[in-house]
MMTF fields as JSON, N, C-alpha, C and O atoms, coordinates in Angstrom:
{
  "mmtfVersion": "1.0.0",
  "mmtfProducer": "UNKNOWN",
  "numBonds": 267,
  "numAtoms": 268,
  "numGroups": 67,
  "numChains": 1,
  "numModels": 1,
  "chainsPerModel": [1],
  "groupsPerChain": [67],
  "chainIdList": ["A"],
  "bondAtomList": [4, 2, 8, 6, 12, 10, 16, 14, 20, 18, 24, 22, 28, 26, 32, 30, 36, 34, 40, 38, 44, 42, 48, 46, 52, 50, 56, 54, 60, 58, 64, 62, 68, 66, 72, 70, 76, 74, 80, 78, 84, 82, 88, 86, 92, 90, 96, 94, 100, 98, 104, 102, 108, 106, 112, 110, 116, 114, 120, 118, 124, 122, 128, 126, 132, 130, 136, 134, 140, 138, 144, 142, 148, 146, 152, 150, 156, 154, 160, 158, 164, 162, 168, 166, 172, 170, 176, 174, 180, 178, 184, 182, 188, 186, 192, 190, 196, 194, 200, 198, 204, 202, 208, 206, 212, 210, 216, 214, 220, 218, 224, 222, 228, 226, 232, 230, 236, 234, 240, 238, 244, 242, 248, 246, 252, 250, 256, 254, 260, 258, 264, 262],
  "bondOrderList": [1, 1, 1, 1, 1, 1, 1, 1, 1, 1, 1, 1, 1, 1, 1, 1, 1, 1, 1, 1, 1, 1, 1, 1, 1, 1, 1, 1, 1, 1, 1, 1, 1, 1, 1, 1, 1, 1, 1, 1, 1, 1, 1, 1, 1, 1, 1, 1, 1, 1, 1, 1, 1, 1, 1, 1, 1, 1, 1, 1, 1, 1, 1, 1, 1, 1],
  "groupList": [{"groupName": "UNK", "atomNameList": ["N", "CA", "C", "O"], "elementList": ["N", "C", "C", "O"], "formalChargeList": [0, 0, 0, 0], "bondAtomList": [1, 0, 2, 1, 3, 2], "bondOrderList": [1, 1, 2], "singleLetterCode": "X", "chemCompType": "L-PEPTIDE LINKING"}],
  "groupTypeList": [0, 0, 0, 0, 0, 0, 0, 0, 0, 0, 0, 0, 0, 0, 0, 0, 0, 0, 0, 0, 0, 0, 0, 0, 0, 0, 0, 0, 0, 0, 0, 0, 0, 0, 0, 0, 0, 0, 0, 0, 0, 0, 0, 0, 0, 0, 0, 0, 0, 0, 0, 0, 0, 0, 0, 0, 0, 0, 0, 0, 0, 0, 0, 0, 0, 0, 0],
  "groupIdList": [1, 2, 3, 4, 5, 6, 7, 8, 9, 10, 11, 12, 13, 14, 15, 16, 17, 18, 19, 20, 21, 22, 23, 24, 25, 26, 27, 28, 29, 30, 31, 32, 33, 34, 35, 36, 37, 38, 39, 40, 41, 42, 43, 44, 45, 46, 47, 48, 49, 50, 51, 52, 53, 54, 55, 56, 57, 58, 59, 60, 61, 62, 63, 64, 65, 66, 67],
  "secStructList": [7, 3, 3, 1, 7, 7, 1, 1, 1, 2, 2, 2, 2, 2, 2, 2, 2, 2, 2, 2, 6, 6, 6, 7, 7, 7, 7, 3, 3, 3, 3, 1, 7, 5, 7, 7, 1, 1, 2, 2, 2, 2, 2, 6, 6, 6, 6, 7, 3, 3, 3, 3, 1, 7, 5, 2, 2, 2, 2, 2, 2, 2, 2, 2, 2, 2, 7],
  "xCoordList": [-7.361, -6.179, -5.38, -5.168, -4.969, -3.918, -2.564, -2.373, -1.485, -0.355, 0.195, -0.006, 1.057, 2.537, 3.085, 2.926, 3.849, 4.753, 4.351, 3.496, 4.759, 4.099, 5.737, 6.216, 6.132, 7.194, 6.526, 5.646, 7.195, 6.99, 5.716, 5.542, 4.594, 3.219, 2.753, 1.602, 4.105, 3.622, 3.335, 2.94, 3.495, 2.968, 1.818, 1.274, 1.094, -0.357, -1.075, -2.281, -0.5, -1.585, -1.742, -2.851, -0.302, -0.805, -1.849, -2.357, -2.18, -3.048, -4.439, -5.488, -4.197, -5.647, -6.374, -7.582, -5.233, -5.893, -5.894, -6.474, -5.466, -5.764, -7.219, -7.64, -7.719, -8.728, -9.956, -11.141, -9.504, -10.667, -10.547, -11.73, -9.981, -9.938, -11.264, -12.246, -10.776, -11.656, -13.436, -14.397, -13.519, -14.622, -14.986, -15.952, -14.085, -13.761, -13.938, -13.043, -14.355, -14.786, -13.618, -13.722, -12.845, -11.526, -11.065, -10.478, -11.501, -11.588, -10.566, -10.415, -9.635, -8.728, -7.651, -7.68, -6.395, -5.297, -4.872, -4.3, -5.196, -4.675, -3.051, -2.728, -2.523, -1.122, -0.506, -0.683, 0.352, 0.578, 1.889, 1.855, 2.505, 3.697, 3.822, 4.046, 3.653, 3.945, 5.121, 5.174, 6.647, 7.946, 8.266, 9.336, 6.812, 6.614, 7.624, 8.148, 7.915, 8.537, 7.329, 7.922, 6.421, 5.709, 4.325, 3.52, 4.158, 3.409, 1.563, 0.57, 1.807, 0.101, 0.066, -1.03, 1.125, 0.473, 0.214, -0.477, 0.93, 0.399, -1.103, -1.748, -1.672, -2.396, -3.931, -5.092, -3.282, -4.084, -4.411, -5.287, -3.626, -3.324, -4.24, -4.387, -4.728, -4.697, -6.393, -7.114, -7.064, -8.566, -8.05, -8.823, -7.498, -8.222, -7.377, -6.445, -8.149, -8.349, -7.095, -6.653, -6.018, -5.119, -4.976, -5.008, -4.812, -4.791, -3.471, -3.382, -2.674, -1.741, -1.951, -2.292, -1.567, -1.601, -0.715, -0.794, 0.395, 2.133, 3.107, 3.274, 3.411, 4.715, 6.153, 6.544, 6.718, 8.262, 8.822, 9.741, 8.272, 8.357, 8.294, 9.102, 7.044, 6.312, 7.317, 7.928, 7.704, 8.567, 9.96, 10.67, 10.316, 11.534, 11.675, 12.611, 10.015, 10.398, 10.189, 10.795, 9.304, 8.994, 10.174, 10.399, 11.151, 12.152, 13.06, 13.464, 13.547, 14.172, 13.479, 14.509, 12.683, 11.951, 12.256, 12.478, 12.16, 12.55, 14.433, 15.165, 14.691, 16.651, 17.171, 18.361],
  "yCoordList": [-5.018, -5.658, -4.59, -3.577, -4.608, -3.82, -4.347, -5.562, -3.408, -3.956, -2.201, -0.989, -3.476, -2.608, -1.31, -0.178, -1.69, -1.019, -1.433, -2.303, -1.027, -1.15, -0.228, 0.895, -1.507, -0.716, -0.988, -0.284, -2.013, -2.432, -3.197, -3.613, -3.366, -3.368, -4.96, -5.361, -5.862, -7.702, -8.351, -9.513, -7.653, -8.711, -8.952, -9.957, -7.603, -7.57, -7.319, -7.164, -7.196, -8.101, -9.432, -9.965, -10.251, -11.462, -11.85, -12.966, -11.16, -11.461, -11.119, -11.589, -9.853, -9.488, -10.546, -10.78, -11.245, -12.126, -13.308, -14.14, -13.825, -15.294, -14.618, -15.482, -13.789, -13.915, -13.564, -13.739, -13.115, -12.541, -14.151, -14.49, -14.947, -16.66, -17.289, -17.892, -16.82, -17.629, -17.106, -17.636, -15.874, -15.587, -13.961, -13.311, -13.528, -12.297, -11.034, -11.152, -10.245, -9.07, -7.852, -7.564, -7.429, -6.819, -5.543, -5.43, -4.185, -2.811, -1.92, -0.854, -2.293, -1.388, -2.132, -3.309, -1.104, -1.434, -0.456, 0.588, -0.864, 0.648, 0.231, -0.955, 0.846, 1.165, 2.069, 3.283, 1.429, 2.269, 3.276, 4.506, 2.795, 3.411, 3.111, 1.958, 4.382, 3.855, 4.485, 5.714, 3.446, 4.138, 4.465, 4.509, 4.73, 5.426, 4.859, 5.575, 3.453, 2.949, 2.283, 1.452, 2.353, 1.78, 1.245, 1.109, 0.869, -0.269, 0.593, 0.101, 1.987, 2.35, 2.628, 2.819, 2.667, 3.141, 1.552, 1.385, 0.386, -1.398, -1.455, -2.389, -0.922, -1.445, -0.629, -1.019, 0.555, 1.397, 0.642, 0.522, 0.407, -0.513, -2.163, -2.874, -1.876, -3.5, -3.161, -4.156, -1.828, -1.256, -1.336, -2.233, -1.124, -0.746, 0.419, 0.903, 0.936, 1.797, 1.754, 0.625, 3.269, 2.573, 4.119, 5.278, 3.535, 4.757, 4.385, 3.273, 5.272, 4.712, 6.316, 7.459, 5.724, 7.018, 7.517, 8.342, 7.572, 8.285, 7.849, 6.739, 8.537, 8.506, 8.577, 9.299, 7.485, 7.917, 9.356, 9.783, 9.945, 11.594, 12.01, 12.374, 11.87, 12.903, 11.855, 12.659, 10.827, 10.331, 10.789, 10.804, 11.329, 11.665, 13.11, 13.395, 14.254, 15.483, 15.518, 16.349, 14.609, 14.488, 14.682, 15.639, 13.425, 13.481, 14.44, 14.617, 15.18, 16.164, 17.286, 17.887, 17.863, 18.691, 18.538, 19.351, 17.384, 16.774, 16.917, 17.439, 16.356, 16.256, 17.679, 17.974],
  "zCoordList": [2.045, 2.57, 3.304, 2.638, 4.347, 5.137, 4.944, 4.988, 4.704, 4.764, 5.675, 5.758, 6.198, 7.136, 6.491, 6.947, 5.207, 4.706, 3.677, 3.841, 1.83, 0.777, 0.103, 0.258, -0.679, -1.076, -3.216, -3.713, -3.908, -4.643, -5.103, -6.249, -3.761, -4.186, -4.099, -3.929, -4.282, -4.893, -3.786, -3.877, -2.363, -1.726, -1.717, -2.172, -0.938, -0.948, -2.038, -1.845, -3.635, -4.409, -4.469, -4.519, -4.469, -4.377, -3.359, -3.476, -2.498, -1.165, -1.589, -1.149, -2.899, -2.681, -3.698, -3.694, -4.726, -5.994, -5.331, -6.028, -4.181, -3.391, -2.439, -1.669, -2.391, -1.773, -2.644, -2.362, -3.586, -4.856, -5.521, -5.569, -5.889, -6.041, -5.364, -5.795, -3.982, -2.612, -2.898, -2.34, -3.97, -3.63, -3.044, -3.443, -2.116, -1.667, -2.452, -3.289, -2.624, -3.032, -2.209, -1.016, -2.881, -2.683, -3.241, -4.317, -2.099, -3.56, -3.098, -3.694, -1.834, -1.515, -0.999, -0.639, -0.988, 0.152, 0.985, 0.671, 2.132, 2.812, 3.553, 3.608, 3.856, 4.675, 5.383, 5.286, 6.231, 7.232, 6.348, 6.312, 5.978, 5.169, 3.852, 3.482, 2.811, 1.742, 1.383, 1.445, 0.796, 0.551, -0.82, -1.427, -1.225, -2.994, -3.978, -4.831, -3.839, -4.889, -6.06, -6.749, -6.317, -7.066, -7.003, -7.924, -5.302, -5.206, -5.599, -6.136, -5.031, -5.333, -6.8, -7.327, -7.488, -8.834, -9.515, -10.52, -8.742, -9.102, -8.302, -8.778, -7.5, -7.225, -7.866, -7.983, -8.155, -9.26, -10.758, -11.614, -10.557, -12.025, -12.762, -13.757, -10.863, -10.416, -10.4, -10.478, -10.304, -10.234, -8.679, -8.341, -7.793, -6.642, -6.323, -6.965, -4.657, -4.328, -3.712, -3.5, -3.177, -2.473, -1.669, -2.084, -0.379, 0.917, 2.005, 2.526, 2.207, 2.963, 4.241, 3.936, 5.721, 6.404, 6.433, 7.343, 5.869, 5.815, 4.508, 4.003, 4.326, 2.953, 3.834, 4.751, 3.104, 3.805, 3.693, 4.392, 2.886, 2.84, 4.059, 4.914, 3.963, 5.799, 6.682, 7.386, 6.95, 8.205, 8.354, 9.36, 6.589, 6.465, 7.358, 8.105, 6.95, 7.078, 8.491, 9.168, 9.069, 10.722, 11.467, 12.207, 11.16, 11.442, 11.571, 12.72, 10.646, 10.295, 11.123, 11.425, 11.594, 12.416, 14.168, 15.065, 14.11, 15.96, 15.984, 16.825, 14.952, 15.381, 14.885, 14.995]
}
């Protein structure tokens, strides 16, 4: 499952257990931003795999480097 942003984790499990329902075979979530409130250690939790390409960290320190 891909998600946007991944704060608290509930959206895109509910997405990944409506498609594991359907039949779907479901072993990761990846994201573009994760804002480390919870959601990878739920989806750890949840057996899957979870990969995000940026932490609001690194956008924070990005930031802070350019201004």
């Amino acid at each position: 499952v891909l998600e946007d942003v991944v704060t608290t984790g509930q959206s895109a499990l509910k997405a990944v257990e409506r498609l594991q329902a359907a039949g779907y075979t479901v072993d990761r979530v990846i994201s573009l931003i994760d804002r480390l409130q919870g959601g990878g250690a739920l989806y750890e939790s949840a057996g899957l795999q979870f990969e995000a390409l940026f932490t609001i960290q690194d956008l924070q320190k990005r930031y802070r480097e350019i201004n």
